[in-house]
C-alpha positions as CSV (number, residue, x, y, z in Angstrom):
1,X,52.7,164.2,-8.8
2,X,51.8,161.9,-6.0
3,X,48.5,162.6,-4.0
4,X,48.9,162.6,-0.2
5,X,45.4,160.7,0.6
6,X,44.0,162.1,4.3
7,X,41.9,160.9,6.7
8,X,38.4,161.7,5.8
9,X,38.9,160.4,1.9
10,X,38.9,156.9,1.1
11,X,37.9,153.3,2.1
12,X,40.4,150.1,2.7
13,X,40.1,148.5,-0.6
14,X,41.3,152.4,-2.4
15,X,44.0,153.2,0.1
16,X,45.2,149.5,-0.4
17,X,45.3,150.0,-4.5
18,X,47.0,153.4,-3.9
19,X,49.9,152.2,-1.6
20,X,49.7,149.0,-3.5
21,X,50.8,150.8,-6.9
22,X,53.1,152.9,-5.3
23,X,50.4,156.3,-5.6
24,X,50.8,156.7,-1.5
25,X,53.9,157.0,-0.3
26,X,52.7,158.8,2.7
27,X,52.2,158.4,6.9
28,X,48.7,156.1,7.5
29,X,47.7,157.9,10.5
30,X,43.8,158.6,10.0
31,X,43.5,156.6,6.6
32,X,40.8,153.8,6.4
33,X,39.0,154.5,9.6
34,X,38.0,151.8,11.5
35,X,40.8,149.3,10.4
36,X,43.3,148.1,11.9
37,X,46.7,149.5,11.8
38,X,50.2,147.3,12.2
39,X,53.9,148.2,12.8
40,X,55.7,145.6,10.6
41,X,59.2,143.6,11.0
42,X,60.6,141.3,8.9
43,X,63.2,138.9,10.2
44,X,65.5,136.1,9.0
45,X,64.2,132.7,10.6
46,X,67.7,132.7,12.5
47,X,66.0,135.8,14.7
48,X,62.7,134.7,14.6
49,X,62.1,133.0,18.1
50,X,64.5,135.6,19.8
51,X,62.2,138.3,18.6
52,X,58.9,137.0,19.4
53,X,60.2,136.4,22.7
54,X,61.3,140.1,23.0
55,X,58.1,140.8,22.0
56,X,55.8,138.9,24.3
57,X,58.3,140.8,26.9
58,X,57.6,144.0,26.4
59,X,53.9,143.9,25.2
60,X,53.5,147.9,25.7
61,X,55.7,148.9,22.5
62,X,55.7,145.2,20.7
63,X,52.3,143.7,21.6
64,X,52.2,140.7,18.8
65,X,49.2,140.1,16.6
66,X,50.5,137.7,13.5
67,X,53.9,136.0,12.9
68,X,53.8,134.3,9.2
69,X,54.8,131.5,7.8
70,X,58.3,131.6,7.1
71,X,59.1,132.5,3.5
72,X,55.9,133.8,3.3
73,X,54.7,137.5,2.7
74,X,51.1,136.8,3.5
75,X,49.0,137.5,6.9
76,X,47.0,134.8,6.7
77,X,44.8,136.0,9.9
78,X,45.2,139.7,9.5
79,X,44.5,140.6,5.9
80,X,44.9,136.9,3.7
81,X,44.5,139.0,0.4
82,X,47.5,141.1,1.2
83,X,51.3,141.3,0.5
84,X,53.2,142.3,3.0
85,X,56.0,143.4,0.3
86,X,53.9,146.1,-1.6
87,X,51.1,147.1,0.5
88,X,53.1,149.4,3.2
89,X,53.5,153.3,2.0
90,X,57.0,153.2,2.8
91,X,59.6,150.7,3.9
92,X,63.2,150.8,5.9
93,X,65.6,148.4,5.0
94,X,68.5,147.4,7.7
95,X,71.4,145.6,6.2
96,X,74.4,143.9,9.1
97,X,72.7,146.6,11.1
98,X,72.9,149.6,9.3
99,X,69.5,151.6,7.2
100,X,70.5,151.3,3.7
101,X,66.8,152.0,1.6
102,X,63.4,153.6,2.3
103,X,62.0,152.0,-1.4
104,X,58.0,151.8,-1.3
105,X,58.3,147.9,-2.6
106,X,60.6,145.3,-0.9
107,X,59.9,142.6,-3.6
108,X,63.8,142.5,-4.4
109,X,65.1,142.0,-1.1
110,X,62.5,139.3,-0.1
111,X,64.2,135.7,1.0
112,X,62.9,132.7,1.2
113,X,63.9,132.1,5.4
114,X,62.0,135.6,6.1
115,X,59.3,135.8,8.8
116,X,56.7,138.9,9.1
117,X,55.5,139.7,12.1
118,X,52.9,142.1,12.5
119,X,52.4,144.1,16.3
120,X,49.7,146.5,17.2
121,X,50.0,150.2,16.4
122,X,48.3,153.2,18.2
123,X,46.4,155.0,15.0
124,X,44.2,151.8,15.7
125,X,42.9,153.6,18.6
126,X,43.1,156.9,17.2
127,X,39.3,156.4,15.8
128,X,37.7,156.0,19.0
129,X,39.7,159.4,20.3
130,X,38.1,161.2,17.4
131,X,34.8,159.6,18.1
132,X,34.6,161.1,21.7
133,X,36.0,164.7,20.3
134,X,39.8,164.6,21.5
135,X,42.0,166.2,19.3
136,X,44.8,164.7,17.5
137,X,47.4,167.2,16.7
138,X,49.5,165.6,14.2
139,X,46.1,164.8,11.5
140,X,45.1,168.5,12.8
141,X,48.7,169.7,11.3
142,X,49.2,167.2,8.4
143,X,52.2,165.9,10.1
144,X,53.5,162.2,10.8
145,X,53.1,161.5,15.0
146,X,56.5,162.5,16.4
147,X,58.2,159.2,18.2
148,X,60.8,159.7,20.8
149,X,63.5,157.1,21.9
150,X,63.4,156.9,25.7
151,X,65.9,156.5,28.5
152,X,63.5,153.2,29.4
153,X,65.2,149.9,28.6
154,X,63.2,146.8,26.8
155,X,63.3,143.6,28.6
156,X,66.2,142.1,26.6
157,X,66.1,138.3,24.9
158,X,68.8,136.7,23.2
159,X,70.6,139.7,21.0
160,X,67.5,142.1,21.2
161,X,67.7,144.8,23.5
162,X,67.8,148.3,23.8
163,X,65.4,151.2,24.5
164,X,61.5,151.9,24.7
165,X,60.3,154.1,21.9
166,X,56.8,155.9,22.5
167,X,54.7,157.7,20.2
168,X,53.3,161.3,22.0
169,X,50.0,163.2,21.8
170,X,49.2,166.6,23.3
171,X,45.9,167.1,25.7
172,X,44.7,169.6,28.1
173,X,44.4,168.2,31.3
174,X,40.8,168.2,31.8
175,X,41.1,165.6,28.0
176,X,43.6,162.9,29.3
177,X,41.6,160.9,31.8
178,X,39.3,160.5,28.3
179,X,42.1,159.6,26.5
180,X,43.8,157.1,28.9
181,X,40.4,155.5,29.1
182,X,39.8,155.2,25.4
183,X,43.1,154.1,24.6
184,X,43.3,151.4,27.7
185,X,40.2,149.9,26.1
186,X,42.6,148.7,23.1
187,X,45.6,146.8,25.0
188,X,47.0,144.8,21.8
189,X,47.5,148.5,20.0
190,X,49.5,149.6,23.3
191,X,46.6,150.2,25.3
192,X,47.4,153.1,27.8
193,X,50.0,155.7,28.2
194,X,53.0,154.7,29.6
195,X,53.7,158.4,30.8
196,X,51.7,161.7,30.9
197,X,53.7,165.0,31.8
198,X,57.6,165.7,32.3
199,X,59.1,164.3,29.5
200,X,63.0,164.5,30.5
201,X,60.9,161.6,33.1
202,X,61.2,159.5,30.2
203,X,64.6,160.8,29.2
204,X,63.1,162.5,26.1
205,X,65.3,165.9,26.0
206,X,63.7,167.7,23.3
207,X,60.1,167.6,22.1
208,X,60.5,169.3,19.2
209,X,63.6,166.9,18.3
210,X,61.4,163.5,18.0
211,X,64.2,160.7,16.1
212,X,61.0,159.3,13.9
213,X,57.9,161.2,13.1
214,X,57.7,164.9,13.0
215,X,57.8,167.9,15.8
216,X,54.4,169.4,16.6
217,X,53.1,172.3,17.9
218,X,52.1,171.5,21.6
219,X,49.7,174.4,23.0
220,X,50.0,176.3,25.7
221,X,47.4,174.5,28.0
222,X,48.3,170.6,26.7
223,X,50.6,168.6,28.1
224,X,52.6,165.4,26.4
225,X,50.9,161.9,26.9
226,X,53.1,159.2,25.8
227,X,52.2,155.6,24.4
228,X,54.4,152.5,23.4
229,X,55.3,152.3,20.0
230,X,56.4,149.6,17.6
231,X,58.6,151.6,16.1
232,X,60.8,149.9,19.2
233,X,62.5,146.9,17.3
234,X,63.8,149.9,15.1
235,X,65.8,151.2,17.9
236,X,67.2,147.9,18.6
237,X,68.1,146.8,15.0
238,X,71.4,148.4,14.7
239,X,73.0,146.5,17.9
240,X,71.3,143.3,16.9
241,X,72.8,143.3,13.2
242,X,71.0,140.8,11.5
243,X,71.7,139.7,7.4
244,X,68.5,141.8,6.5
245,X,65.9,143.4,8.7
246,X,62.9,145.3,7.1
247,X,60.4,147.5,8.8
248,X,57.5,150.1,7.8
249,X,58.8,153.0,7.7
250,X,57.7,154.9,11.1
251,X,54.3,156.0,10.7
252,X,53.4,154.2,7.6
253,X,51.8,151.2,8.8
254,X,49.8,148.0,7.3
255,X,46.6,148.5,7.0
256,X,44.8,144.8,8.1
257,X,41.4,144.0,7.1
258,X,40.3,143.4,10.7
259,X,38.4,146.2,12.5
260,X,38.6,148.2,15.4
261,X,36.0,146.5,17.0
262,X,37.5,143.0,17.1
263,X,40.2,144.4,19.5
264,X,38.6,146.9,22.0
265,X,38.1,145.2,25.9
């Protein structure tokens, strides 16, 4: 039986080994504290340039921090030890535009003409909100952070286009001005909120109906605060169609061997 590893346990090099050998299949948020955390998406070359302009874009959901080598599955600035087709919990696998697999290894689909690009995630920030004493209600419950597809379009390039998806967090009100501070402090991991309140602003219908992620329990005296999330190019993949598009699967990131540190203004 598999181990779910949580926050508090283990170091970079043993959560690497674990999701490495396929021993963590689970969500990332709150593992390896103080590393970095990347959404993942892996192109054909075709797509490459349209992408990474859709990216630079819309930096909110898709801020970029390392496009590789094409035909190459390793992040030579983010984590050069790494393989970017065994060391993610969980992957999803888009074929002509449809999900077909959620394997934990994507050795047997890789291609020679693919390209990995690697874009900021919010657990990176999630650190320094725990640091100052803000709550994080999704570690608190053992759940994955529930992810919402908004009524906001994406700034569209060549065939990529489509909606905004956003990660959300409860706070009380007296919290967020904390946690828009903390979280602006870290702009290429989506910096700050891009909402706080009514969430039918956003389009979002249904909080405890989140399309990635899992629902939480939202007290009584908290209200929603919204960030970016690279989940995004997700939401877009099925109009775009390409060959073969891979992804982490939401929630289970890459974990770089950069720090925090290196990215906080």
């Amino acid at each position: 039986m598999k181990q779910r590893l949580r926050y508090h346990d283990s170091g970079l090099e043993e959560v690497r080994a674990r999701i490495r050998s396929g021993e963590h299949d689970g969500p990332t948020g709150g593992l390896a504290r103080g590393y970095v955390q990347t959404n993942l998406v892996i192109l054909p070359e075709d797509y490459a340039f349209d992408f990474l302009k859709f990216c630079v874009r819309n930096p909110k959901p898709c801020p970029i921090l390392e496009v590789t080598d094409v035909g190459s599955p390793v992040p030579l600035s983010m984590a050069p030890e790494a393989d970017l087709r065994t060391d993610v919990p969980k992957y999803r696998v888009y074929e002509n535009g449809k999900f077909t697999d959620e394997p934990t290894d994507v050795r047997s689909y890789w291609r020679e003409d693919l390209v990995s690009f690697l874009l900021g995630c919010s657990f990176t920030f999630e650190r320094a909100l725990l640091d100052a004493g803000l709550y994080l209600a999704h570690l608190d419950q053992e759940r994955n952070v529930p992810m919402y597809v908004t009524g906001r379009e994406c700034a569209p390039s060549g065939p990529f286009a489509g909606p905004m998806v956003v990660s959300m967090r409860p706070y009380r009100a007296d919290e967020i001005p904390l946690a828009v501070a903390i979280s602006g402090r870290y702009p290429m991991m989506h910096g700050a909120p891009v909402h706080v309140g009514d969430p039918e602003t956003l389009g979002v219908r249904d909080l405890g109906k989140p399309e990635f992620g899992d629902p939480i329990e939202i007290g009584e005296d908290q209200i929603p605060v919204f960030w970016g999330c690279g989940v995004t190019p997700q939401a877009v993949a099925m109009k775009v169609a390409p060959s073969l598009m891979i992804t982490h699967s939401p929630g289970h990131m890459f974990i770089t061997d950069r720090v925090d540190g290196e990215f906080e203004v």
